[in-house]
Backbone atoms as SQL, in Angstrom:
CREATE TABLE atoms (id INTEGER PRIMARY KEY, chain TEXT, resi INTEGER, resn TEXT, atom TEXT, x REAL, y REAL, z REAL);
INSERT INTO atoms VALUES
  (1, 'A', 1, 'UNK', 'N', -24.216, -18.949, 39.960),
  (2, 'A', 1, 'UNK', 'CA', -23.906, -18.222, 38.762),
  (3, 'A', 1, 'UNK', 'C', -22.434, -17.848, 38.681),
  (4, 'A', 2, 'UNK', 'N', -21.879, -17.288, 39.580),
  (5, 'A', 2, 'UNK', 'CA', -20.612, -17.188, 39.897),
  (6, 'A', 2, 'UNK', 'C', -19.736, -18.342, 39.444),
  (7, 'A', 3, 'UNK', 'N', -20.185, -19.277, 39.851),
  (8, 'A', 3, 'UNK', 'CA', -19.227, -20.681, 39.441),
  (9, 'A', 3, 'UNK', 'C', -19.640, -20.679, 38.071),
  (10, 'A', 4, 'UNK', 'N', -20.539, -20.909, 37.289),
  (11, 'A', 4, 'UNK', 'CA', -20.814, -21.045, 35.725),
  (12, 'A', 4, 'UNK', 'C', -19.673, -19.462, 35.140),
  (13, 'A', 5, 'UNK', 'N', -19.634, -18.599, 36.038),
  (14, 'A', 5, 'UNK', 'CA', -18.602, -17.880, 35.109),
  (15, 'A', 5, 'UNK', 'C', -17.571, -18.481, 35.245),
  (16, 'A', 6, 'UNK', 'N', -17.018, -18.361, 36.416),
  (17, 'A', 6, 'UNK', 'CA', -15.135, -18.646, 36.898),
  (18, 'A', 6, 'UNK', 'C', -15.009, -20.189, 35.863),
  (19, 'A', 7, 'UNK', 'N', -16.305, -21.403, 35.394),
  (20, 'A', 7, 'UNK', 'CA', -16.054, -22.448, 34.963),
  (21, 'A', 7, 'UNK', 'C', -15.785, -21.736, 33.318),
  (22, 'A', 8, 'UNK', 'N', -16.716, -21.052, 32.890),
  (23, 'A', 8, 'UNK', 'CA', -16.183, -20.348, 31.307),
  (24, 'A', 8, 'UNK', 'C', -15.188, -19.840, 30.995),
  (25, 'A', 9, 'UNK', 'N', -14.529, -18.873, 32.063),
  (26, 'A', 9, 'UNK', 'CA', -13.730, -18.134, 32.132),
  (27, 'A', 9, 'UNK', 'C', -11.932, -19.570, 32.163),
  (28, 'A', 10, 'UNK', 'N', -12.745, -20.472, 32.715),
  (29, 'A', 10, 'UNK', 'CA', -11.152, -21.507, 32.944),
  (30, 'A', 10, 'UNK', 'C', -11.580, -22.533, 31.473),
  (31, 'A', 11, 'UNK', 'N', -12.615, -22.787, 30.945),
  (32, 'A', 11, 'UNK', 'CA', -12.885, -23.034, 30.141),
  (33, 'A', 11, 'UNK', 'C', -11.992, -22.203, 28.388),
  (34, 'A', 12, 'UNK', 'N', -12.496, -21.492, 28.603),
  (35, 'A', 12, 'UNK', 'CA', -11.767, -19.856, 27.591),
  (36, 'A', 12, 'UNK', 'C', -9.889, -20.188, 27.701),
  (37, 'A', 13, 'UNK', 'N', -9.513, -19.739, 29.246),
  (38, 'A', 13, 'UNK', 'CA', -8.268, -20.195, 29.197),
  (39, 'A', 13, 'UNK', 'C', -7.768, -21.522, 28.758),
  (40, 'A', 14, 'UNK', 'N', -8.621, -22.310, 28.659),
  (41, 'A', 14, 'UNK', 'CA', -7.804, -23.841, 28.461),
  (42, 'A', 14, 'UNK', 'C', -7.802, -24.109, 26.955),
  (43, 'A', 15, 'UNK', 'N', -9.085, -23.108, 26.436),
  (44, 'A', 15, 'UNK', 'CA', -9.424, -23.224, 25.098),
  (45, 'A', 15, 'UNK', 'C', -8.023, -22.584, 24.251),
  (46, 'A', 16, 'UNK', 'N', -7.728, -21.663, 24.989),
  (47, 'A', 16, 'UNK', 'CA', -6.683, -20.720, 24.144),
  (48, 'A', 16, 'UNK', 'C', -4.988, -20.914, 24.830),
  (49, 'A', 17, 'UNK', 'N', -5.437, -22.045, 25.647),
  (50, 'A', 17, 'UNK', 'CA', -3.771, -22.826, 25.472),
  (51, 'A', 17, 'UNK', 'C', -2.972, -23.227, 23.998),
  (52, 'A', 18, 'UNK', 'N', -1.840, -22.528, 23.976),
  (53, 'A', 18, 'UNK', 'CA', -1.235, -23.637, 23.076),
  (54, 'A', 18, 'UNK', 'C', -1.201, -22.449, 22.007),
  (55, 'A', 19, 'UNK', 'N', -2.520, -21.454, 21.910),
  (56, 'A', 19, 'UNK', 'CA', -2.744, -20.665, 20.305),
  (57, 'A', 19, 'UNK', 'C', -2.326, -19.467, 20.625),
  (58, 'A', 20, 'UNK', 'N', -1.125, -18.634, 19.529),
  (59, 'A', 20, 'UNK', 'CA', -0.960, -17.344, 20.054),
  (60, 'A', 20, 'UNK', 'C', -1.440, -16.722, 19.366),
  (61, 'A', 21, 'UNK', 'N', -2.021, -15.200, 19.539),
  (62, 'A', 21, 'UNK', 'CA', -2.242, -14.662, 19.175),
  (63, 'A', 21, 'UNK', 'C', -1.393, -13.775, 17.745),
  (64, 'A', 22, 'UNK', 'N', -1.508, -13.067, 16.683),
  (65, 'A', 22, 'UNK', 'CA', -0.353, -12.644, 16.099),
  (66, 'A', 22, 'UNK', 'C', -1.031, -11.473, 15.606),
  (67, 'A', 23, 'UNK', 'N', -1.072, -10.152, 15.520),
  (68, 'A', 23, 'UNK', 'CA', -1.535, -9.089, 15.023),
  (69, 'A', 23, 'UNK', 'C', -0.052, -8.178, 14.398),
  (70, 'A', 24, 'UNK', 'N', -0.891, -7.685, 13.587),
  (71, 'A', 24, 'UNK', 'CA', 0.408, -6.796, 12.470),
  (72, 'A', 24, 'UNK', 'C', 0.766, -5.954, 13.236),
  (73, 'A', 25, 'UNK', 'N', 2.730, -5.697, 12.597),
  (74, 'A', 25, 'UNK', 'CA', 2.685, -4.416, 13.473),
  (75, 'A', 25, 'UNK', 'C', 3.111, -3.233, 12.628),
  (76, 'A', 26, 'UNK', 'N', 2.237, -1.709, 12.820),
  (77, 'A', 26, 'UNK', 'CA', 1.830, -1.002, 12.172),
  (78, 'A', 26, 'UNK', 'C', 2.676, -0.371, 11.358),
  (79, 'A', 27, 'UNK', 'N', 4.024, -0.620, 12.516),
  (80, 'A', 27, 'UNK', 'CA', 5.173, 0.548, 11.936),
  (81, 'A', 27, 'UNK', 'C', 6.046, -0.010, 11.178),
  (82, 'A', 28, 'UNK', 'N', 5.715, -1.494, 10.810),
  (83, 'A', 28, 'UNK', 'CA', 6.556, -2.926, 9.883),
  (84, 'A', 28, 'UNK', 'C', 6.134, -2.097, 8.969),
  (85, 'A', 29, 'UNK', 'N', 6.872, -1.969, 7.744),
  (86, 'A', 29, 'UNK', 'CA', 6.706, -1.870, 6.134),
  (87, 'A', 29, 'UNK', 'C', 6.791, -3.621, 5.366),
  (88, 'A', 30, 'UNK', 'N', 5.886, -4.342, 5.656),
  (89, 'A', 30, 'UNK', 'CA', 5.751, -5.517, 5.374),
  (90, 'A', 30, 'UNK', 'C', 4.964, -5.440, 4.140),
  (91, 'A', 31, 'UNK', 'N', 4.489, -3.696, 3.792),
  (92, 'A', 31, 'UNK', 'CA', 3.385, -3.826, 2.565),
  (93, 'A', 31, 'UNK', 'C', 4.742, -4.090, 1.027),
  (94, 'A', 32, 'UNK', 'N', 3.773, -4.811, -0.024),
  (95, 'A', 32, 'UNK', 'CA', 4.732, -4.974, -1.231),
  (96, 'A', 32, 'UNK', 'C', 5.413, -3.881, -1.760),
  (97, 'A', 33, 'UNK', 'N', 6.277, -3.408, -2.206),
  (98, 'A', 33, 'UNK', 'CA', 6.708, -2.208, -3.090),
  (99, 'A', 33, 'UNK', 'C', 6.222, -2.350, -3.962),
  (100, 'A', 34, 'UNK', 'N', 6.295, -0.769, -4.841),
  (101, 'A', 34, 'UNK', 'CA', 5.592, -0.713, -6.020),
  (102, 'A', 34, 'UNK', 'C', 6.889, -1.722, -6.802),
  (103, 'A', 35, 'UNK', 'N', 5.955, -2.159, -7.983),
  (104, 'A', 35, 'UNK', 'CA', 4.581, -1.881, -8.642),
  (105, 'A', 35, 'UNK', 'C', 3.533, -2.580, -8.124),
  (106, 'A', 36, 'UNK', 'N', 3.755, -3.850, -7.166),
  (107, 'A', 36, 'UNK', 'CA', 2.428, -4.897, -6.480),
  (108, 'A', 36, 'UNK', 'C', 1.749, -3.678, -5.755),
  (109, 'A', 37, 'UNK', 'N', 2.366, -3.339, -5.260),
  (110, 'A', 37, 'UNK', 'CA', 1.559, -2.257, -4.273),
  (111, 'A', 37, 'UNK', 'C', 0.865, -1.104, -4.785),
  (112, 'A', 38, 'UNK', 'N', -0.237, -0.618, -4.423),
  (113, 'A', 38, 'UNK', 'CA', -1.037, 0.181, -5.207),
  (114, 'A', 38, 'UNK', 'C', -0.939, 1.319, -4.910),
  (115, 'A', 39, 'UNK', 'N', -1.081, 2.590, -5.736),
  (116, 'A', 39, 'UNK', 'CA', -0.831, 3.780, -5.082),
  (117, 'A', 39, 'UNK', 'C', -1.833, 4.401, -5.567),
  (118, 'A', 40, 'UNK', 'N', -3.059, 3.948, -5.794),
  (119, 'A', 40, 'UNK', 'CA', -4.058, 5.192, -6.378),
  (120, 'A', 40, 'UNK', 'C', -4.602, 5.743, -4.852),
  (121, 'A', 41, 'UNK', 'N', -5.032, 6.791, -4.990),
  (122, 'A', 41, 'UNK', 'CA', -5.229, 7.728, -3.544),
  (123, 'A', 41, 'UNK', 'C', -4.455, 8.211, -2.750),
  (124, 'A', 42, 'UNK', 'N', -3.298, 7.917, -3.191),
  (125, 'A', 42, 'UNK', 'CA', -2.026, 9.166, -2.636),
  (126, 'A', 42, 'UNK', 'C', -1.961, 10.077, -3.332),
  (127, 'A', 43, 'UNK', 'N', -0.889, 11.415, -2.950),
  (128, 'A', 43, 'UNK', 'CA', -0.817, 12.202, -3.408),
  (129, 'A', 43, 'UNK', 'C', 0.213, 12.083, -4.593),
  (130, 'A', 44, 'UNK', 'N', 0.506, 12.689, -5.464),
  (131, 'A', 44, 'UNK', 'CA', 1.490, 12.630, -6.710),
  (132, 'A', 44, 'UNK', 'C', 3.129, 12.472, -6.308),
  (133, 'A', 45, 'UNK', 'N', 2.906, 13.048, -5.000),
  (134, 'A', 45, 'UNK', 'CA', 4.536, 13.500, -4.438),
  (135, 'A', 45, 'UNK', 'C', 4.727, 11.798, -3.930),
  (136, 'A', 46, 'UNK', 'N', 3.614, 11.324, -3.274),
  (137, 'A', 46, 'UNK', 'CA', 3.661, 10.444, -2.236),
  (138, 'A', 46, 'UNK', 'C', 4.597, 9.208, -3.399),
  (139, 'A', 47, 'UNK', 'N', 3.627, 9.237, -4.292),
  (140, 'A', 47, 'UNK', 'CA', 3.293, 7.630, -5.209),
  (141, 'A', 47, 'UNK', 'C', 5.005, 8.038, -5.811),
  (142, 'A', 48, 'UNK', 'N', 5.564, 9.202, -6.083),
  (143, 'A', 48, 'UNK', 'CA', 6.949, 9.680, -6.868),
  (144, 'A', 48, 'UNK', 'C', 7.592, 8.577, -6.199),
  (145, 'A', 49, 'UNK', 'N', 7.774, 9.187, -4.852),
  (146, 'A', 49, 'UNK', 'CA', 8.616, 8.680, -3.503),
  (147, 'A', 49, 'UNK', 'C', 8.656, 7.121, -3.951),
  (148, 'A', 50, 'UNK', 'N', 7.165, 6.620, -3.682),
  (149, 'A', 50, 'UNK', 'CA', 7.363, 5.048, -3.730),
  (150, 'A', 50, 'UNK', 'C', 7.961, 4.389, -4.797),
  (151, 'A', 51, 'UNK', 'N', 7.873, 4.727, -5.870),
  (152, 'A', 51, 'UNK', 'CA', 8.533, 4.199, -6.681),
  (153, 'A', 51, 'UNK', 'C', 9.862, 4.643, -7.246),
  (154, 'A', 52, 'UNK', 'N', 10.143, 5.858, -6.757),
  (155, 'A', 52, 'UNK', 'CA', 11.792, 6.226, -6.910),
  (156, 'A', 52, 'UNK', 'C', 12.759, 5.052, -5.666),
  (157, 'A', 53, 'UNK', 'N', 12.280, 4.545, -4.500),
  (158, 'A', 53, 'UNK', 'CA', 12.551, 3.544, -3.585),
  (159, 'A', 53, 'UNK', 'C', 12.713, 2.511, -4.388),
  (160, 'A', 54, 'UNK', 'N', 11.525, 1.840, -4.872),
  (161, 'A', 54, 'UNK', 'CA', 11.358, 0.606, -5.092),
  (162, 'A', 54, 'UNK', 'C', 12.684, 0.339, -6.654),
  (163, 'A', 55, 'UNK', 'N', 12.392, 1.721, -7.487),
  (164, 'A', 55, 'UNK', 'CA', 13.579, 1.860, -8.503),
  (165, 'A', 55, 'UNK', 'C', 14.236, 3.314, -8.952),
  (166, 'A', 56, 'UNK', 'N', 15.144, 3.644, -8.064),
  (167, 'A', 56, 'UNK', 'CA', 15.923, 5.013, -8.339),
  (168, 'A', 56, 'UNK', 'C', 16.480, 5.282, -9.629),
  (169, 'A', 57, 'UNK', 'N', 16.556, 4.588, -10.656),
  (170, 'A', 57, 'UNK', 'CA', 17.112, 4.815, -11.893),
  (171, 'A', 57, 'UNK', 'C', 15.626, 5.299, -12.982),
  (172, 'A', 58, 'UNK', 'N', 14.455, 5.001, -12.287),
  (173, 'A', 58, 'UNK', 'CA', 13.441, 5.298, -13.538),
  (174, 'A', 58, 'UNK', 'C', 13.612, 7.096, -13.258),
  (175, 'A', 59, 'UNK', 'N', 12.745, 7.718, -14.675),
  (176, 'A', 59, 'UNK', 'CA', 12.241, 8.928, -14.777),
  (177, 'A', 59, 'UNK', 'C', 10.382, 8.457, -14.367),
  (178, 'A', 60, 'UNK', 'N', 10.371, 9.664, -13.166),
  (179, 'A', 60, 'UNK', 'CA', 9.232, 9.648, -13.167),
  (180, 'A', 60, 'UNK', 'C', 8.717, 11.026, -12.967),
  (181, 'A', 61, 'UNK', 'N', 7.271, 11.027, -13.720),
  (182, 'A', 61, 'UNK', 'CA', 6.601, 12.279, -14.080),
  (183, 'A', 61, 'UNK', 'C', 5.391, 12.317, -14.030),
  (184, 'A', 62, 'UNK', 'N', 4.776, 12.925, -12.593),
  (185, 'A', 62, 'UNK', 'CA', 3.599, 13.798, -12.714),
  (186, 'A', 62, 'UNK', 'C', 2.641, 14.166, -13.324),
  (187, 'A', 63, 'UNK', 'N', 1.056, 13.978, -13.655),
  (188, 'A', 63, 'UNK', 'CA', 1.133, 14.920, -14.861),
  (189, 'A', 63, 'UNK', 'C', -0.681, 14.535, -14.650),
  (190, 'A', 64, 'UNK', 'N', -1.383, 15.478, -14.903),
  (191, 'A', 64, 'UNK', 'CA', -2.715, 15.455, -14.727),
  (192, 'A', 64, 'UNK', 'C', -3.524, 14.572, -15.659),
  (193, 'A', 65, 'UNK', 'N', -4.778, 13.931, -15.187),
  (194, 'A', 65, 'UNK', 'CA', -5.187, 12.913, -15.732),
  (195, 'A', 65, 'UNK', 'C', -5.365, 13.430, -17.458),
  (196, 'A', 66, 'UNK', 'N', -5.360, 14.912, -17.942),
  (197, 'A', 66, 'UNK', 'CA', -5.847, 14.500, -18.945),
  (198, 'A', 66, 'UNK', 'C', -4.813, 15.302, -19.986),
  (199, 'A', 67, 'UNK', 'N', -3.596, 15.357, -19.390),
  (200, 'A', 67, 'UNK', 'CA', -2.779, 15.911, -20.119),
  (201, 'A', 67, 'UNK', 'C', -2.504, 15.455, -21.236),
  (202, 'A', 68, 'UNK', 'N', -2.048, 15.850, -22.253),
  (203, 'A', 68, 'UNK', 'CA', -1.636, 15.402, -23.480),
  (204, 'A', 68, 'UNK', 'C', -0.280, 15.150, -23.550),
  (205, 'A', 69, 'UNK', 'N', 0.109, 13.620, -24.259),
  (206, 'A', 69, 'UNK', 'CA', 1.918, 13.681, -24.164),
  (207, 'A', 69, 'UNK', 'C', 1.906, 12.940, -25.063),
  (208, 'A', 70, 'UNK', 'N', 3.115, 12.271, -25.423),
  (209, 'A', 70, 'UNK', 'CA', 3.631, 11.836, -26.517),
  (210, 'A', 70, 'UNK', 'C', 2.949, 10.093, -26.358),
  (211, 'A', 71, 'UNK', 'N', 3.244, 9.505, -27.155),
  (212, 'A', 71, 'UNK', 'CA', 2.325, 7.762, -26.930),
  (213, 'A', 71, 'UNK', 'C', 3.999, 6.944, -26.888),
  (214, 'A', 72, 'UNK', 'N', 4.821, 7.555, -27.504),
  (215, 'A', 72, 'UNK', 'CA', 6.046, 6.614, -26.957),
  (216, 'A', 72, 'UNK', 'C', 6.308, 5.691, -25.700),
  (217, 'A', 73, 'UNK', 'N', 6.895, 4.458, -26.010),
  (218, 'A', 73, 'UNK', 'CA', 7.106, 3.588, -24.654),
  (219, 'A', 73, 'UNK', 'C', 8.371, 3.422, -24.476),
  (220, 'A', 74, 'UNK', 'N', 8.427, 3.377, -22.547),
  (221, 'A', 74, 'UNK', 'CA', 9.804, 4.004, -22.703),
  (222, 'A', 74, 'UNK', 'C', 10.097, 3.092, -21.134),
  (223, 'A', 75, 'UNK', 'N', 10.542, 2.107, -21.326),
  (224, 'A', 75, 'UNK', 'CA', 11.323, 1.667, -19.778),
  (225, 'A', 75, 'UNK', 'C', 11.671, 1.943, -18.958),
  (226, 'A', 76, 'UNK', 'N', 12.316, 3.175, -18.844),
  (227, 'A', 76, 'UNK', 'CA', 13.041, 4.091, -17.835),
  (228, 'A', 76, 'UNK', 'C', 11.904, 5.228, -17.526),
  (229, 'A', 77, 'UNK', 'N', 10.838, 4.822, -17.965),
  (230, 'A', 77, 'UNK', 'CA', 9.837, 6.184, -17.133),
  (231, 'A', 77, 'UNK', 'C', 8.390, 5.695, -16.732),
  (232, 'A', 78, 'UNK', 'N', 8.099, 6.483, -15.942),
  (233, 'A', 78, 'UNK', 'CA', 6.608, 5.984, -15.443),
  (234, 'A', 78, 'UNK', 'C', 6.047, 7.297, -15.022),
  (235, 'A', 79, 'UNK', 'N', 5.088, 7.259, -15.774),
  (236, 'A', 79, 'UNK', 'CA', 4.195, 8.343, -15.768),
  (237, 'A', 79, 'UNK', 'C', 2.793, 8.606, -14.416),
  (238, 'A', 80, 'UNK', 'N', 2.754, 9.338, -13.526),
  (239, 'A', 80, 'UNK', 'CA', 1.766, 9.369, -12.724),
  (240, 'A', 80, 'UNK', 'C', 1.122, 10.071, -13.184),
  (241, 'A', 81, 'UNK', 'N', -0.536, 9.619, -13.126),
  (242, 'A', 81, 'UNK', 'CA', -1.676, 11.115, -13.655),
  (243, 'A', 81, 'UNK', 'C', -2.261, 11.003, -12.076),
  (244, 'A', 82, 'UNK', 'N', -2.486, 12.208, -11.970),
  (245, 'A', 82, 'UNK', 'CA', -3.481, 12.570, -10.726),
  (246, 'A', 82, 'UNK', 'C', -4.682, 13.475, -11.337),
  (247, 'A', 83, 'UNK', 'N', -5.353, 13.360, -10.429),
  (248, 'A', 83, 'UNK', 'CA', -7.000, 14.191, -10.519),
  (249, 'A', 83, 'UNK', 'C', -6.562, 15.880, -10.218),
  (250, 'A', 84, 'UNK', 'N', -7.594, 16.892, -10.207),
  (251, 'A', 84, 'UNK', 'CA', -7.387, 17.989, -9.844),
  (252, 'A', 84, 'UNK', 'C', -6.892, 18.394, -8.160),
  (253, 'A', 85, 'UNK', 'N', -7.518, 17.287, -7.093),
  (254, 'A', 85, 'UNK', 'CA', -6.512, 17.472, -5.880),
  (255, 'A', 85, 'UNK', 'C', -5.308, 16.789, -5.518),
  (256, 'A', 86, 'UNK', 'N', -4.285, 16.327, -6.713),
  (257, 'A', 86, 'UNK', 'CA', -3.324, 15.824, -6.703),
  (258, 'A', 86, 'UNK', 'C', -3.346, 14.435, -6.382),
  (259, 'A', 87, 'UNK', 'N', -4.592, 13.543, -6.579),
  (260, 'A', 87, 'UNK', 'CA', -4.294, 12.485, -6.078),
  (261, 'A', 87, 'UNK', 'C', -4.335, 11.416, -7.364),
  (262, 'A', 88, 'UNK', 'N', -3.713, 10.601, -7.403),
  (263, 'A', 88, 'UNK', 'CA', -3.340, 9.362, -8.132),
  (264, 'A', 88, 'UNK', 'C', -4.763, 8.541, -8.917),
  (265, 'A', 89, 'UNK', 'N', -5.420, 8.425, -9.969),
  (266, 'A', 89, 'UNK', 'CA', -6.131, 7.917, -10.273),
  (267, 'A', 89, 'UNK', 'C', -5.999, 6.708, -11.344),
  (268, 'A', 90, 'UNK', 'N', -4.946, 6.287, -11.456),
  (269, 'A', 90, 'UNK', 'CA', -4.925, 4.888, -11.917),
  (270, 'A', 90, 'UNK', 'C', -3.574, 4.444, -11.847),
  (271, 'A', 91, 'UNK', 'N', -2.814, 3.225, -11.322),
  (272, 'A', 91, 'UNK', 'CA', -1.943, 2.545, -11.095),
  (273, 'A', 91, 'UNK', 'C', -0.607, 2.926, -12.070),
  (274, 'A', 92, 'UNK', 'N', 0.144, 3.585, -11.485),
  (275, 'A', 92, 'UNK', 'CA', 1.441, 4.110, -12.080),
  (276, 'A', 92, 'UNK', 'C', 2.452, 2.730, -12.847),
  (277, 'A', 93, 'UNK', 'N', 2.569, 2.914, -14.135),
  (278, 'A', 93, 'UNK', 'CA', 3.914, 1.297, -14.872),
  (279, 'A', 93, 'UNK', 'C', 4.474, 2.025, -15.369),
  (280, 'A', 94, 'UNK', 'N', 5.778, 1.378, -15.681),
  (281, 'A', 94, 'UNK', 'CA', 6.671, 1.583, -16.780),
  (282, 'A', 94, 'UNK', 'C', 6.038, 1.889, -18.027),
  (283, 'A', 95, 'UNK', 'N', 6.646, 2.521, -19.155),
  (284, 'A', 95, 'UNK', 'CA', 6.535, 2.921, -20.039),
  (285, 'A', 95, 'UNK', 'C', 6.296, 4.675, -21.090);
């Protein structure tokens, strides 16, 4: 029995000659910037951040899912709505 392992075990190694392994690494920011990247389930502050990075010249504004505002479209702004514990409930764009 011993030999049927040590033969799997050199078996396994010979199998995984040649193939490397590659796993992500955690602390890479390899994820897309906004806007590909999604920010629903962060916090309001969080999703600001990401997209003041991705574009420092927009206005961006906060503002609870069911606030009332103007319907104007506007290039230079992007509006975040969050839920009552501040978190993001639908994908922040321009306009």
């Amino acid at each position: 029995m011993a030999e049927d392992a040590a033969a799997a075990a050199t078996a396994d190694d010979t199998a995984d000659a040649g193939t490397e392994r590659r796993f992500a690494d955690p602390s890479s920011s390899s994820s897309p910037p906004w806007p590909e990247k999604s920010l629903v389930g962060m916090t309001g502050e969080e999703a600001k951040q990401e997209i003041n990075i991705a574009d420092p010249t927009l206005e961006v504004d906060i503002l609870d899912e069911d606030a009332m505002m103007t319907m104007d479209y506007r290039e230079d702004r992007v509006r975040i709505f969050v839920n009552a514990d501040g978190k993001v409930v639908s994908q922040p764009h321009k306009g």
